[in-house]
C-alpha positions as CSV (number, residue, x, y, z in Angstrom):
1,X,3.8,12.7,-2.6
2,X,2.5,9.2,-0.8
3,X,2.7,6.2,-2.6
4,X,0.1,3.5,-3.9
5,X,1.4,0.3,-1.9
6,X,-1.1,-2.5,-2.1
7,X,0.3,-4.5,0.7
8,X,-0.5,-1.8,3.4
9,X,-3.6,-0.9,1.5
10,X,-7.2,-1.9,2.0
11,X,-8.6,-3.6,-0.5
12,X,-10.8,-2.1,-3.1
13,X,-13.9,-4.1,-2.2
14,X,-14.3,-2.6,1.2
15,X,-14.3,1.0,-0.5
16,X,-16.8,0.5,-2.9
17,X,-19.0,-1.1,0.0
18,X,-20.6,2.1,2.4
19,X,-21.4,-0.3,5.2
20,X,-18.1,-2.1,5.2
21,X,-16.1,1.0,4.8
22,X,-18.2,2.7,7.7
23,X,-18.6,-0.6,10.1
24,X,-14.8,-1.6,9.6
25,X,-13.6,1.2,11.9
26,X,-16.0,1.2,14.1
27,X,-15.8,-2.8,14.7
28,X,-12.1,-2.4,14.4
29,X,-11.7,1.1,17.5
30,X,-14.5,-1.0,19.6
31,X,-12.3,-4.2,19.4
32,X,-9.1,-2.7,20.6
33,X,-11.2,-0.6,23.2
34,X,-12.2,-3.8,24.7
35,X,-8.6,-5.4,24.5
36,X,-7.6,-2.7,26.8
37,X,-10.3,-3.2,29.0
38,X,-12.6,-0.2,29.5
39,X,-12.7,-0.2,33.3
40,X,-8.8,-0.4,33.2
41,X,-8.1,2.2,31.0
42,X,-10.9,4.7,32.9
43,X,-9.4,4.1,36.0
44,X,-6.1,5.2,34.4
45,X,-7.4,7.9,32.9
46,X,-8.8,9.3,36.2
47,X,-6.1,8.6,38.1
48,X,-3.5,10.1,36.5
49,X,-2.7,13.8,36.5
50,X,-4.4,15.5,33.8
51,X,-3.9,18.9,31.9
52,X,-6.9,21.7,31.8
53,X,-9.7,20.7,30.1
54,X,-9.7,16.9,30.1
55,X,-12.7,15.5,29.2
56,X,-14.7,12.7,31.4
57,X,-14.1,9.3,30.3
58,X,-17.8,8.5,29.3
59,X,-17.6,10.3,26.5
60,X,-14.7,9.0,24.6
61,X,-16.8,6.0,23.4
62,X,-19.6,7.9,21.9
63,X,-17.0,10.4,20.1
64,X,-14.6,7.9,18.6
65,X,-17.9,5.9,17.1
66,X,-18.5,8.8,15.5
67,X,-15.0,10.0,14.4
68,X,-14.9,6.2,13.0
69,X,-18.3,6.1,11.3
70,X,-17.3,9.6,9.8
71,X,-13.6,8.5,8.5
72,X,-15.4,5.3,7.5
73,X,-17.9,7.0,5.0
74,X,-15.1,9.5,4.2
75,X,-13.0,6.7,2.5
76,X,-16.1,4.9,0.4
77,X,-16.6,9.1,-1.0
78,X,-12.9,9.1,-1.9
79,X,-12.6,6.1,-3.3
80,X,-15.9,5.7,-5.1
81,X,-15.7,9.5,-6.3
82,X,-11.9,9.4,-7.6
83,X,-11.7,5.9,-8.9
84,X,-14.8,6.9,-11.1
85,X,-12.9,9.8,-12.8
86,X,-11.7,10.0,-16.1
87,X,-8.4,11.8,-14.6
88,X,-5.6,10.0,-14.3
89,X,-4.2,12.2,-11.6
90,X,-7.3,12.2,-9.6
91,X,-7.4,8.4,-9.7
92,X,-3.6,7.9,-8.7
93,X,-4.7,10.5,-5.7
94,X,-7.4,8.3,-5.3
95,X,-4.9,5.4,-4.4
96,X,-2.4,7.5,-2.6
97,X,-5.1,8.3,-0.3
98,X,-6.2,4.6,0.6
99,X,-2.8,3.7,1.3
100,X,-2.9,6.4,3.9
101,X,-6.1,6.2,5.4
102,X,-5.1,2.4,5.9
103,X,-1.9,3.7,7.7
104,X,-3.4,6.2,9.9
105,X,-6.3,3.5,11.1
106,X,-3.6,1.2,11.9
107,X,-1.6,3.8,14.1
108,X,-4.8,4.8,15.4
109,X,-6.1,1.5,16.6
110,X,-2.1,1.0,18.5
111,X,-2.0,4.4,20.1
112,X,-4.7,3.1,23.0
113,X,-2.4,0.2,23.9
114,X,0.8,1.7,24.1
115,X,-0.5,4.9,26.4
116,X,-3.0,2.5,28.2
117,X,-1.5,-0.7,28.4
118,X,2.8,-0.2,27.8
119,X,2.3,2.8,29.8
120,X,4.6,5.0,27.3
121,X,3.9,8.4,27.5
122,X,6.1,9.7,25.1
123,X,6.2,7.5,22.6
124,X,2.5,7.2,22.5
125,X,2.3,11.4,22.2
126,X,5.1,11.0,19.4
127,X,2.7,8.5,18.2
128,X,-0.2,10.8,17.9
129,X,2.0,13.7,16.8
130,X,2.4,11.9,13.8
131,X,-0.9,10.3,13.3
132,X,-2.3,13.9,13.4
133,X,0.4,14.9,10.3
134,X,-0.7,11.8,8.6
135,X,-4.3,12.6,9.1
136,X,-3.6,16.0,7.6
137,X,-2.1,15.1,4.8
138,X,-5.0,12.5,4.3
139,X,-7.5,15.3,4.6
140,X,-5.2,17.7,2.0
141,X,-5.4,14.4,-0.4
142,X,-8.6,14.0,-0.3
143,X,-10.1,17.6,-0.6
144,X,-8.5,17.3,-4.2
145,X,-10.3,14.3,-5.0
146,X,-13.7,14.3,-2.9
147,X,-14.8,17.5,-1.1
148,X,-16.8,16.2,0.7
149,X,-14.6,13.4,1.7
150,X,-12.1,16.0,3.0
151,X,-14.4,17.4,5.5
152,X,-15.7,14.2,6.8
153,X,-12.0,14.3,8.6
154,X,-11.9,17.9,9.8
155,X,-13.9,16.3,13.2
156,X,-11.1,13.6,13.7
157,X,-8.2,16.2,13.0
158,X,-9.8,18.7,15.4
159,X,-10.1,15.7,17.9
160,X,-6.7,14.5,17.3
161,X,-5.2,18.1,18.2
162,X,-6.8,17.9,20.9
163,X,-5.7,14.6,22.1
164,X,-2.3,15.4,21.5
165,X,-2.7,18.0,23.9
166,X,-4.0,15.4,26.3
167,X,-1.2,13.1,25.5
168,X,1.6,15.6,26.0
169,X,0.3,17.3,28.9
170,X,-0.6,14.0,30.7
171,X,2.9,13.0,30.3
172,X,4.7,16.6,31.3
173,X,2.7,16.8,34.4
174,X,3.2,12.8,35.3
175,X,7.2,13.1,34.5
176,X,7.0,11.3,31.0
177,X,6.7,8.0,33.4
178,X,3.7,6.3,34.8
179,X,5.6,3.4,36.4
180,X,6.4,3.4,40.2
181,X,3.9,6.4,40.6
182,X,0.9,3.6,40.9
183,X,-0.1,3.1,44.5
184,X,-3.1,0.6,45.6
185,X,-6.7,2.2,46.0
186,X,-7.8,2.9,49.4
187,X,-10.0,0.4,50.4
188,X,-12.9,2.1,51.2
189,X,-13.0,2.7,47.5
190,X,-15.7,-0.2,47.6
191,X,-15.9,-2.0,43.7
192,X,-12.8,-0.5,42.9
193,X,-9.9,-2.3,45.5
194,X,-7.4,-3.4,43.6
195,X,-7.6,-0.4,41.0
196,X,-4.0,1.4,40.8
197,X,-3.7,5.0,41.2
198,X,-1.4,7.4,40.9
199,X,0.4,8.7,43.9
200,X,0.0,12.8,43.6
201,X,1.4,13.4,46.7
């Protein structure tokens, strides 16, 4: 079982508050979307080799909001419904599970920069291969607790199969390495000379 640790743990007050708990990962995802630069990180998401399936890069905004808005609620259920009870157990569940939800929204909000930006494939799909256990365990916590809470994570889990997918198949079929496979854009690319892309020759 996890452990309550209030130093890696949200505070309380953001719980009990549905618009905080909702708007703090959604503020938090959009800020580190626009640390690594959206263009930048599309244009490396298109130009590297990708496994079947991949989805365009347009939509990865509109999902995450979502997956973010849905964890966000998730945690004010849990933590409003459990902290409420008269059961001891549920409460120190209750706890548990904010101390995890606070560690799986911090791996979450590095993976982007360390595929994107460090350009580290495996590390970043070890990274989400262990955000996605974390995330599971989160969602076994919290269907003891709050049912409803549970299932507000079943989207995200889904989605973060499915990114490790991404992860681990971007990284097999670019030979777990993205440096010295960049080459300049062609310039008839018009807006986007000076891009990098990835050499599939």
């Amino acid at each position: 079982m996890t452990t309550y640790i209030p130093s890696l743990t949200l505070p309380g007050q953001i719980f009990d508050n549905p618009a905080a708990s909702i708007i703090l990962p959604i503020a938090a995802g959009t800020g580190i979307g626009f640390f690594v630069r959206p263009k930048d990180s599309q244009n490396t998401y298109m130009a590297l080799k990708q496994p079947p399936y991949r989805p365009p890069p347009q939509v990865f905004g509109p999902i995450w909001t979502t997956l973010y808005g849905l964890m966000g609620y998730g945690a004010y259920r849990a933590w409003n419904t459990g902290m409420s009870s008269l059961n001891p157990n549920t409460i120190e569940l209750t706890k548990h599970g904010a101390t995890l939800y606070t560690l799986q929204l911090g791996l979450n909000l590095v993976w982007m920069p360390l595929f994107f930006v460090l350009k580290r494939p495996i590390e970043a799909t070890v990274h989400i291969s262990a955000l996605t256990g974390i995330v599971g365990y989160l969602t076994y916590i919290w269907s003891q607790v709050d049912p409803v809470a549970s299932w507000s994570l079943a989207p995200y889990l889904g989605w973060l199969g499915f990114a490790t997918y991404l992860s681990a198949g971007t990284g097999y079929l670019n030979d777990w390495s993205f440096a010295g496979k960049e080459t300049s854009a062609p310039t008839d690319r018009g807006s986007g000379t000076g891009t990098k892309y990835v050499n599939e020759k």
